[in-house]
N, C-alpha and C positions, 0 to 999 in steps of 0.2 A: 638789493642787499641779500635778501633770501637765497635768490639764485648761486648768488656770487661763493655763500657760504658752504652751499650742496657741492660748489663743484670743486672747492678747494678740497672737500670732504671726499669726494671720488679723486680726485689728483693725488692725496696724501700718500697713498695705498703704493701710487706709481713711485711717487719719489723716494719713498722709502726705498722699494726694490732697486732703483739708480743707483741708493746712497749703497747697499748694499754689496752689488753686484761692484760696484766702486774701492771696496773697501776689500773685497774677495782680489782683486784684479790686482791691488797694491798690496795687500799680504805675497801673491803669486810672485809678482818683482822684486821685494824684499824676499822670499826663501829663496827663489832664481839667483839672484845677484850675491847671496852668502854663499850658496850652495855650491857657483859656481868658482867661487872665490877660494874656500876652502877646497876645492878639485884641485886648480891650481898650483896651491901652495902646497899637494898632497897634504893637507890637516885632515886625517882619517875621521878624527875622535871629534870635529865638528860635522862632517859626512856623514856618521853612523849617527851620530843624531836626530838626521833627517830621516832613517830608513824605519818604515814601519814594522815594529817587531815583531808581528809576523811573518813577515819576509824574513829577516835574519834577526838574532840576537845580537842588543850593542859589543857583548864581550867579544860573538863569531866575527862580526863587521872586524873588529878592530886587529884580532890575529887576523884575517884572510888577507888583510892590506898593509902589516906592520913592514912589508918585506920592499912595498912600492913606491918608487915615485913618479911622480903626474909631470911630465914637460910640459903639455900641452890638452888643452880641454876648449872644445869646440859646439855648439850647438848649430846642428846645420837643417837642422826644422822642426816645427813645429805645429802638433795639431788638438784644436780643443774641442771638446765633445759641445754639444747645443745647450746641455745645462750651464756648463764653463765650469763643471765639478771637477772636470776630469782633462790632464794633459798628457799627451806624448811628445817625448822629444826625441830626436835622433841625433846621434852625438858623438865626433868623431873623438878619442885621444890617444896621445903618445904618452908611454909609459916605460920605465925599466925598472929590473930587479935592482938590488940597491948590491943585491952581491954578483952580478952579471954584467952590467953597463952596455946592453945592446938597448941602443932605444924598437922598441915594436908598435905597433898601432892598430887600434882598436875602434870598429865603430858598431854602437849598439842602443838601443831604444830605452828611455826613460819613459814608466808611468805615474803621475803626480797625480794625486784623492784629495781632494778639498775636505778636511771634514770640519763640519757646522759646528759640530760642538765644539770644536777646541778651537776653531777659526785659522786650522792651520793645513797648512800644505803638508802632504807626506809621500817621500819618495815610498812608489809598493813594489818596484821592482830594486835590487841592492846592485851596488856598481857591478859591473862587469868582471866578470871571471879573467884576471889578468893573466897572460901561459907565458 
């Protein structure tokens, strides 16, 4: 019984980190999956949401893309760093001016920051510069 209690004692430490790492992984799919939702749908004002304001200001986010719409949003890879804090994604999309109507297309690299404290994903690089 002694034993039994030691090792659940040493195991607890692991499974926490599981639950964890588990919980990091399912926040990622739920910001993924909105994120990619509102590209989509061009909904700028939930996109800049996600951008760290460092990178840009929610007010800059939302002039720099009032002008765009999203046909088309692609994720054509993916890569996560060892800690799993950190993602790149490469991402193709079609897009036009709302007062031009050429569709153009765009493919350009997302970097995604886990951070701990807030337990949330945050895009650090801001969508792409649409021309």
């Amino acid at each position: 019984m002694k034993y039994m209690i030691i090792a659940v004692f040493i195991c607890l430490p692991l499974g926490c980190a599981t639950i964890a790492e588990h919980a990091k992984k399912e926040a990622y799919e739920r910001t993924m999956e909105s994120y990619q939702t509102a590209m989509r749908l061009s909904d700028f004002n939930a996109v800049c949401n996600t951008v760290d304001p460092d990178e840009i200001g929610r007010k800059d986010c939302l002039k720099k893309y009032e002008n765009v719409k999203i046909v088309s949003y692609d994720v054509l890879g993916i890569s996560v760093t060892k800690d799993k804090l950190s993602v790149t994604q490469t991402v193709e999309a079609e897009y036009f001016f709302l007062d031009r109507y050429v569709v153009e297309k765009v493919e350009y690299e997302q970097s995604w920051r886990y951070n701990e404290d807030t337990e949330n994903w945050m895009l650090q690089t801001a969508p792409p510069n649409f021309e």
